[in-house]
N, C-alpha and C positions, 0 to 999 in steps of 0.2 A: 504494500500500500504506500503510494504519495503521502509521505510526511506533509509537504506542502498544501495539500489541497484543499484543510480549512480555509486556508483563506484566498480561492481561488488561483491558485496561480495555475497557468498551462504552462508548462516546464516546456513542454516541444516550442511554442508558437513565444516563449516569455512575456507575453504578457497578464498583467494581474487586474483583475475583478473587485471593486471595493462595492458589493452588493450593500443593496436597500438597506439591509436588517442586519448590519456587519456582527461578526461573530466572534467576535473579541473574548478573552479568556480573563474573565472578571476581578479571579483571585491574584492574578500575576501583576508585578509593580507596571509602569510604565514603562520605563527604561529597560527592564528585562524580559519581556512580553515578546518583543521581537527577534530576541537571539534566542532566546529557550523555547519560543514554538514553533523556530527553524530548525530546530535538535542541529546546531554549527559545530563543529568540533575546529576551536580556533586556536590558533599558535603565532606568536612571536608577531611579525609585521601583521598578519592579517587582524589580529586584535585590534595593531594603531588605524589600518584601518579601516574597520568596523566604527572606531572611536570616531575617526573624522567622517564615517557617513553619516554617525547619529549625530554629532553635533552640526552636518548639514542639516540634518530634517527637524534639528532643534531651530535651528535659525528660520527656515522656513515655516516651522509649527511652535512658536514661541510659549504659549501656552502650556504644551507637553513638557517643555523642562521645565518649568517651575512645578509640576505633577510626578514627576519622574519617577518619585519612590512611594506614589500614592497607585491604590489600585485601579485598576483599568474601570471593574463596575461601579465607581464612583464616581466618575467622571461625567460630566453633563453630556447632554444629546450630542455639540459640537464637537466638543473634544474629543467625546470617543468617533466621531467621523475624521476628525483632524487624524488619530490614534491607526485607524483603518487605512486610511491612505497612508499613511507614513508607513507601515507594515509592505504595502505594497512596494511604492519609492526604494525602500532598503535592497530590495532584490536585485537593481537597476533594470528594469522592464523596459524591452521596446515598444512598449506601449500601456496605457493605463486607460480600463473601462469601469467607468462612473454609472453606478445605477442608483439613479435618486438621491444625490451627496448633500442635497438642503432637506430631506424629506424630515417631516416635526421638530426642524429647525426654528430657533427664537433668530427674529429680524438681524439681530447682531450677526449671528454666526453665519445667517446665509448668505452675508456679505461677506465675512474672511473667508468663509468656503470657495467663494464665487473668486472673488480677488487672489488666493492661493491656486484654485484652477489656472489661471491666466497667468502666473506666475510661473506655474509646472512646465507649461503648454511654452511658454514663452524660451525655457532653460530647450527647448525643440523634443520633449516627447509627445509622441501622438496621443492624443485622448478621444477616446467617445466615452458620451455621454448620457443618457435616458435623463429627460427630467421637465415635471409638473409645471416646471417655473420657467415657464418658454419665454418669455419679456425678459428675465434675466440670461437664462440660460443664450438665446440669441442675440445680445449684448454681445457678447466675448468669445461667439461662436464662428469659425472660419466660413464653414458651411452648414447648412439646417434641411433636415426632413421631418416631415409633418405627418406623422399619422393618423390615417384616418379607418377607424374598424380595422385595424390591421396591415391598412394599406399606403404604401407612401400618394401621397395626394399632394403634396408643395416639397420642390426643394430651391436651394438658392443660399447665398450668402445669406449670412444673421442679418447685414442691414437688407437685404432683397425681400426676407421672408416678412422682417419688421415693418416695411412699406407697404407692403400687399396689403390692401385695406380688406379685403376679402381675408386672410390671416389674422389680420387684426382685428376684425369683428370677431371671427368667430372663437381667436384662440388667446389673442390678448387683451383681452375687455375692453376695448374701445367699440366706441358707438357711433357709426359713421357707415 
């Protein structure tokens, strides 16, 4: 069995999965969550760096180190989604797939969410994305597809799809 697979990853294709209802291991600290649910066996330089990935994704995820040595199920809705992607990030993935990364997010967070996406995206890893909050999520989005019952029905750049007043009636609450 994939060690890995709690938490998404497809070890063939490297890229990782930060699902809806991320599956984080509650009892484990912060900071040791992601090297002890990768079962690593590390030595010498790879510890340093190990050290200098987590202190990137501390930089990136600011909130996680001042948490570090706090438990994972403590952790508010954000942080444990900040927690999930940072699990991912550690692996260096060629890619990172977000399923619903603001989902029963508070207003604050699903702005660092949003803002940290465009930041990952920006360091050049591909992301897709799934997600409710399509006026945000198409904001900071290269390209957007609109589903409808299943089916792609709009695609175009985020500002393309955001003009489409027929889009924006029906999927961004405007009323025009």
């Amino acid at each position: 069995m994939n060690t890995l697979n709690w938490i998404g990853l497809d070890q063939a294709s490297s890229e990782a999965l930060v699902a809806q209802l991320n599956q984080l291991l509650a009892d484990y600290q912060v900071f040791y969550m992601n090297a002890r649910g990768f079962h690593w066996n590390i030595r010498g330089s790879q510890f340093f760096e190990l050290h200098l990935k987590f202190e990137e994704l501390y930089n990136l995820f600011p909130d996680l180190k001042d948490k570090k040595k706090q438990l994972a199920g403590q952790l508010s809705g954000g942080q444990r989604q900040m927690l999930a992607m940072a699990k991912a990030l550690i692996l260096d993935a060629k890619g990172l797939l977000l399923d619903e990364p603001t989902a029963g997010l508070s207003p604050k967070y699903r702005l660092e969410i949003f803002d940290t996406i465009q930041r990952i995206n920006k360091s050049g890893l591909p992301i897709l994305m799934v997600e409710q909050n399509a006026k945000q999520a198409l904001q900071i989005s290269h390209r957007g597809y609109v589903l409808v019952d299943g089916s792609n029905r709009y695609t175009g750049t985020g500002v393309e799809l955001s003009a489409d007043p027929e889009v924006a009636r029906m999927f961004l609450g405007s009323r025009g």
